[in-house]
N, C-alpha and C positions, 0 to 999 in steps of 0.2 A: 401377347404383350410386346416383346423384341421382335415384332416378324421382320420389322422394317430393316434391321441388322442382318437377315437370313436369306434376303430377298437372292436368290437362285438366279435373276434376271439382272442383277448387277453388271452392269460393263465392266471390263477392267480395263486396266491402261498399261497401254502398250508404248514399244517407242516411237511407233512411227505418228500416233498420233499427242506423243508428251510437248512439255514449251521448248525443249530444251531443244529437240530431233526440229522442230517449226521453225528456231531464229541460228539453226547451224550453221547456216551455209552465211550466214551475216558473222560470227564470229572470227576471230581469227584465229590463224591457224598455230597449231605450236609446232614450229618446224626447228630442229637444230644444226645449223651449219656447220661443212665441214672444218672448221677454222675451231668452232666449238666441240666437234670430237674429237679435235686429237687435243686439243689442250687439256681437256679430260682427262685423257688416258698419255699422261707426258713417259716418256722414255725415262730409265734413271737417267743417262748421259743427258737426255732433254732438263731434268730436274737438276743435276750437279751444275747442270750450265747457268741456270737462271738462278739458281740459289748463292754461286761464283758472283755474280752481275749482284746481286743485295746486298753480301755481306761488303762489296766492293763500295757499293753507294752508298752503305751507312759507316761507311769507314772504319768497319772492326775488325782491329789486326790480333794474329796469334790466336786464329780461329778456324779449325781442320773440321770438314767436314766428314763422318763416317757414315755410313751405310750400315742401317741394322736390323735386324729383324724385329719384328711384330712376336712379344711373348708375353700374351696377355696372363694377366694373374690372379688367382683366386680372390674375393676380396679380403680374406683372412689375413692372407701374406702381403699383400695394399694395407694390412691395417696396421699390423705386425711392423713394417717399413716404416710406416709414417710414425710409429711413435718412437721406432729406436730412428728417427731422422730427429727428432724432437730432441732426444739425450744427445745426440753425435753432434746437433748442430751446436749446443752450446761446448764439448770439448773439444770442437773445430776452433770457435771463435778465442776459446782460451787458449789453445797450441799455437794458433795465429799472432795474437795479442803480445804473447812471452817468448815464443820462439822465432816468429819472424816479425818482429816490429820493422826490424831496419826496411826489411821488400815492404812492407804498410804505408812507410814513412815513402819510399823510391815510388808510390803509386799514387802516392798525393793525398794519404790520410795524415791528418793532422794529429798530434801528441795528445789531445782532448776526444780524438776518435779511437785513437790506440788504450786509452783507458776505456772506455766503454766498451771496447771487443774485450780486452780482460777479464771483463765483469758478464761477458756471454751477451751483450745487448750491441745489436748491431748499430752503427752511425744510419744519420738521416740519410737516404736516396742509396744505401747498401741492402744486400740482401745476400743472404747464404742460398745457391746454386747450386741443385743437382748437376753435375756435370751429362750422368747418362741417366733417363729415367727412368724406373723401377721395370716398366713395362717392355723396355729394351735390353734388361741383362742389369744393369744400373743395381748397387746394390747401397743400402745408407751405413756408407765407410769416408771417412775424413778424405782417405784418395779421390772420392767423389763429388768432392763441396767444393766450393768456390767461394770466394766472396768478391761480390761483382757491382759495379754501381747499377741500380734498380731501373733509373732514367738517364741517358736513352739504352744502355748497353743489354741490360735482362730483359728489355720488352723487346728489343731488336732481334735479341735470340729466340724470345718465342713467336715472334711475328715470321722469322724463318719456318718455324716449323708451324705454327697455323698457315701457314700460306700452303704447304703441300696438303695439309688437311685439308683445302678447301679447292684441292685440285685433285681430288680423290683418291693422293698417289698410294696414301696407307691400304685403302679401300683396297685398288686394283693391286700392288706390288708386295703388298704384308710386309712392306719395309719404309723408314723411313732416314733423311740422314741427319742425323743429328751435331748439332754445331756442337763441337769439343772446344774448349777452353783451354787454353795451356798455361799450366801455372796454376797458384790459390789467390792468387787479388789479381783483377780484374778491373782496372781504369777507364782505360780507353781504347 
């Protein structure tokens, strides 16, 4: 009844006669230049250089770069962080709010913003800022937050550090350098 499935005399298929091995030599080729290996695989010196030239071009001052390792984390203790980040951030924004209004007020928050951080709710276009993140040593401590304007200054910093991500530096070097922030407000 299935002989036709069993047939013994079946050809198989091989490469030399597939579509793929037929229209190879018409493809092109995937060659990667030398100009694209090493940007690849950048030097840290080659990474601190062009990281210098960014944070230069988007004009963000009172921003050190360190150099840190790669300390990946269980996800237990990822989970454990994020939610005492969740408690920390709001007696961040309350120590902020009451204890340093005056530096709020010197960064260009408004008296109508300085209440709202009192009340743990951050102003429009702010956001609370790990300074080092969890996976680098980073731990969720008030010395660790920032509060930073969201656009353009927090996307600027993580556009620093996705740009090494996508220059494979973490990959090859298990380190990356991460933009420090000096100070808890964060303007400009």
């Amino acid at each position: 009844m299935w002989e036709w499935s069993n047939n013994k005399n079946k050809k198989k298929s091989t490469d030399d006669d597939s579509l793929l091995k037929a229209y190879s030599s018409y493809l092109p080729k995937k060659t990667i230049s030398h100009e694209e290996k090493e940007e690849r695989y950048l030097s840290i010196q080659e990474m601190e250089t062009l990281l210098q030239r960014q944070i230069i071009s988007f004009g963000l001052k009172d921003i050190d770069l360190k150099l840190m390792d790669f300390q990946p984390l269980p996800w237990e203790t990822k989970y454990r962080y994020s939610e005492e980040q969740v408690r920390g951030r709001k007696i961040f924004l309350k120590f902020l709010g009451y204890s340093h209004a005056e530096q709020c007020l010197q960064a260009g928050l408004s008296e109508n913003d300085i209440l709202l951080i009192k009340q743990s709710i951050t102003p429009e276009n702010y956001t609370v800022h790990i300074k080092t993140p969890f996976d680098f040593g980073g731990k969720s401590a008030i010395e660790n937050m920032c509060l930073v304007r969201t656009h353009p200054i927090h996307d600027q910093i993580h556009a620093l550090m996705e740009f090494q991500l996508e220059k494979d530096f973490l990959k090859y070097h298990k380190k990356l350098y991460i933009p420090i922030i000096e100070g808890i407000v964060k303007n400009a």
